[in-house]
N, C-alpha and C positions, 0 to 999 in steps of 0.2 A: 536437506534443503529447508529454510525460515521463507517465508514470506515469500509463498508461490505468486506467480502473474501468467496468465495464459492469454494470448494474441493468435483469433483465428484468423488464417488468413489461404485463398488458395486450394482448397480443403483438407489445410495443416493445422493442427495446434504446436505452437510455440510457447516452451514452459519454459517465462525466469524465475530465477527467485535466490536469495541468496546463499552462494556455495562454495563459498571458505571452506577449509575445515574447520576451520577457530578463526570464528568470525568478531569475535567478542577481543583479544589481545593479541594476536599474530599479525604480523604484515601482512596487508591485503595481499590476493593473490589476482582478481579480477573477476568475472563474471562467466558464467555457463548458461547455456541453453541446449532445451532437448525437445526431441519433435517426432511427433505423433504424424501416422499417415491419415487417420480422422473416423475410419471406420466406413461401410458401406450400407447399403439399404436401410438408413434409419438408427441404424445402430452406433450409437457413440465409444469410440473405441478408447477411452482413455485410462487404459492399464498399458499401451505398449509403446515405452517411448525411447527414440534413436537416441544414444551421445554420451556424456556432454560434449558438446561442440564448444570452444571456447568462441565468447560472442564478445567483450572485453579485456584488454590488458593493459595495464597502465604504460604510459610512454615512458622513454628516462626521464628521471626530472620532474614527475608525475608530483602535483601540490599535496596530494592524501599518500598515505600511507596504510592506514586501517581504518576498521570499521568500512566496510565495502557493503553497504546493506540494502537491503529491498529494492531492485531495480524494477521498473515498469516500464513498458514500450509503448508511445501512442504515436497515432500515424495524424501528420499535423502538414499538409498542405503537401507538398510535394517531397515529403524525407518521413523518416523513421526516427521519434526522441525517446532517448530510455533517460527517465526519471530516477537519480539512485541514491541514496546517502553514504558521504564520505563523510573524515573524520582528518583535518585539515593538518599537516606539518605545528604549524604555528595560529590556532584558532580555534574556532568553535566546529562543533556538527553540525553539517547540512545539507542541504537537498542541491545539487550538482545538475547538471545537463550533460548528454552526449549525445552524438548524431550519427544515421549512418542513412546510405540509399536504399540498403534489403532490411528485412526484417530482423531475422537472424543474424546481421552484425555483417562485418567488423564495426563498432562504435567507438567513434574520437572523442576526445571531449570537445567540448561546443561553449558552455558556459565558462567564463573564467576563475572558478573555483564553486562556490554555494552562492546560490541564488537565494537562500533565505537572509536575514537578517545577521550580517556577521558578528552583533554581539549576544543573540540569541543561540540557546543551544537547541538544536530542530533536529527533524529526519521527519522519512515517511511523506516526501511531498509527490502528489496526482496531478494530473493534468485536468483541468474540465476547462471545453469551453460553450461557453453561453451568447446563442445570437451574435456568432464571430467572434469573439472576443474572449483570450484564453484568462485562464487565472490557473494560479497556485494553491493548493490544498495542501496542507503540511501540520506536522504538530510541534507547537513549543512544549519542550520536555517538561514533564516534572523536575528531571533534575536542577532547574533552572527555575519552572513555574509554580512546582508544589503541587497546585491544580492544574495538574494535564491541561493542555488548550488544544483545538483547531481551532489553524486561523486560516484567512483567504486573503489571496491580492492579486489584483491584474499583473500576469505580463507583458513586459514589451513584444508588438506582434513577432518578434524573431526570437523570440520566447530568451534571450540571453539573459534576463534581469529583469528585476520586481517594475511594474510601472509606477506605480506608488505604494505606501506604506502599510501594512499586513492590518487587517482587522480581526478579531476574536468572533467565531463563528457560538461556540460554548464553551463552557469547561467537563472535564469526567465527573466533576461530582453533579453533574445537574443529571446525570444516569440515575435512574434508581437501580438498577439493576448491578451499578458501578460501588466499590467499596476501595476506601484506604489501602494504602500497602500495610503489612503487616513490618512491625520491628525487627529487623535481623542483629547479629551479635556480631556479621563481619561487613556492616555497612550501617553510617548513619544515614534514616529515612525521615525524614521531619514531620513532623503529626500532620495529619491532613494533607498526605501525597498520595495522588489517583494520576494513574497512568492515561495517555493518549497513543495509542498507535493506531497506523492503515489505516489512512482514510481514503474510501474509493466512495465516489459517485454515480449514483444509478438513476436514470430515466425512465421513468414509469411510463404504461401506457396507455394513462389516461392523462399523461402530460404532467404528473409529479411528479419531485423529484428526491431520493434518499441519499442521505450519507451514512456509508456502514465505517462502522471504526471498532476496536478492541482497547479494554481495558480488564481488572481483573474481579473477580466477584467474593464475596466474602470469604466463600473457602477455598480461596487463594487461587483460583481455576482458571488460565487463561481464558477470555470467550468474547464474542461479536456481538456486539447491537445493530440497532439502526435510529437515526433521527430523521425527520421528515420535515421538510422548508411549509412551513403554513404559505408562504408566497409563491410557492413552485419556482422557486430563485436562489441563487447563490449566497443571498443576501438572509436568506430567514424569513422572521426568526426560525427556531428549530425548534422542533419538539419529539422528544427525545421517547425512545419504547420502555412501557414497563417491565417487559422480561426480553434478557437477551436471544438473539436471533439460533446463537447455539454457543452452547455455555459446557459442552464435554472438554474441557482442557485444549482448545484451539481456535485458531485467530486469527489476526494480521490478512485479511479475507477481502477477496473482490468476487463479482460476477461475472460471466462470461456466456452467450448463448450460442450451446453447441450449432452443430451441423446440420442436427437432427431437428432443431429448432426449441430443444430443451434448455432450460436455465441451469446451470451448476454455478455453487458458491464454492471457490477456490481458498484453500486455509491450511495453515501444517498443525501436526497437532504428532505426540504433546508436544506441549510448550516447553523443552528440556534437552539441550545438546548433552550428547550428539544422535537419541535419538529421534527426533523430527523430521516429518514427511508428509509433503503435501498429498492432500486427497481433494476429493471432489463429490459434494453433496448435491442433489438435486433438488432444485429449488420451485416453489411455487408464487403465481404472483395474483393478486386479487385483491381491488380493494385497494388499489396505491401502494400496496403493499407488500414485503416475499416471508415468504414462511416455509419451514421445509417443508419437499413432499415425505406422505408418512408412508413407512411401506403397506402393503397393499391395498 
């Protein structure tokens, strides 16, 4: 599994994340989810999980074919939206909608293909909304930008489509912690391409607010940052950490506050099909800010 999402709910954890087997060129296959009973007395139980249950499958006629990636679930007024990047018949990569009434699925689609920018090449879009008002978090690709972007834009409150037009949150190279891709011999990379993936949004509790996102570091190591809004707002500016949040070879990372009322950061690692696996880091927060806990 790439790009875990865990949804507590009930006293279940609910694990997406993306589970092609070859997610990267095969026909999509759909989506899985697997589910934890939550543990008792305090104790976060997140080694033992039910399934996969199939939570997604494409209808006939379905607009995507591959690239089935990162799906997220957020619970948006009366329904369940899983956020997930498809990779279009006839177009660009982007961040799609589906809907269901349970948690765990079944999920239709909802949006009528990618809600990001159809001449934009994107994936990786969140959900945050701010003071009622939702918006899209997404990244325009390098493969397209060169300098990785997150951008943001309002959606329409039925969440189907952009309200207006995406703005640039930063770029990966504004990371210090953030480096170049490295030249390969079976793909042209253009000088000065830094990646953007997984951008999830966190609410501090002293009312700021982070975006954690993944890019890659100089010795080539997958790993998560964080940026912090100087405005405690969607809007910025950002200002970005000097060392990443966790820099062992894994990434594509959100937050989740167990059962127990402990923070874990969700993230697969390594960064390397086929084998990657989501795990769960425990997190501390202080200061506006998360840091892991250290052991003892």
């Amino acid at each position: 599994m790439r790009d875990p999402f865990v949804f507590v709910e009930d006293g279940c954890y609910y694990l997406f994340g993306s589970t092609d087997k070859d997610i990267w060129k095969s026909a999509g296959v759909g989506f899985d989810v697997y589910r934890s009973a939550g543990g008792l007395d305090g104790f976060d139980d997140l080694d033992d999980f039910e399934g996969p249950f199939p939570t997604f499958r494409p209808p006939p006629h379905f607009w995507s074919d591959k690239n089935f990636w990162a799906p997220e679930v957020h619970k948006y007024q009366d329904a369940y939206y899983m956020f997930a990047t498809f990779k279009p018949k006839n177009g660009r990569r982007g961040t799609a909608v589906l809907r269901s009434a349970a948690v765990a699925g079944p999920y239709e689609p909802y949006s009528a293909g990618p809600v990001t920018p159809s001449e934009w090449e994107c994936l990786d879009g969140t959900l945050f909304v701010e003071e009622g008002v939702p918006y899209l978090v997404f990244c325009h690709e390098w493969v397209q930008a060169v300098d990785g972007e997150i951008c943001a834009a309002r959606l329409n409150p039925d969440l189907r489509a952009l309200a207006d037009r995406p703005v640039t949150l930063f770029h990966a190279s504004d990371a210090p912690w953030a480096a170049p891709l490295k030249s390969r011999p079976d793909k042209v990379i253009p000088p000065g391409s830094y990646v953007t993936d997984g951008p999830f949004l966190w609410k501090t509790a002293d009312g700021g607010l982070l975006l954690l996102w993944s890019s890659f570091g100089e010795d080539g190591a997958y790993r998560i940052g964080t940026a912090k809004s100087e405005s405690g707002t969607i809007r910025g500016p950002w200002r970005q950490s000097r060392q990443p949040l966790y820099a062992a070879d894994g990434g594509h990372g959100m937050v989740f506050r167990a059962l127990s009322g402990r923070l874990y950061l969700a993230i697969h690692t390594p960064n390397k099909t086929p084998d990657e696996r989501p795990i769960f880091v425990e997190l501390v927060e202080g200061g506006g800010e998360l840091r892991i806990r250290s052991e003892g």
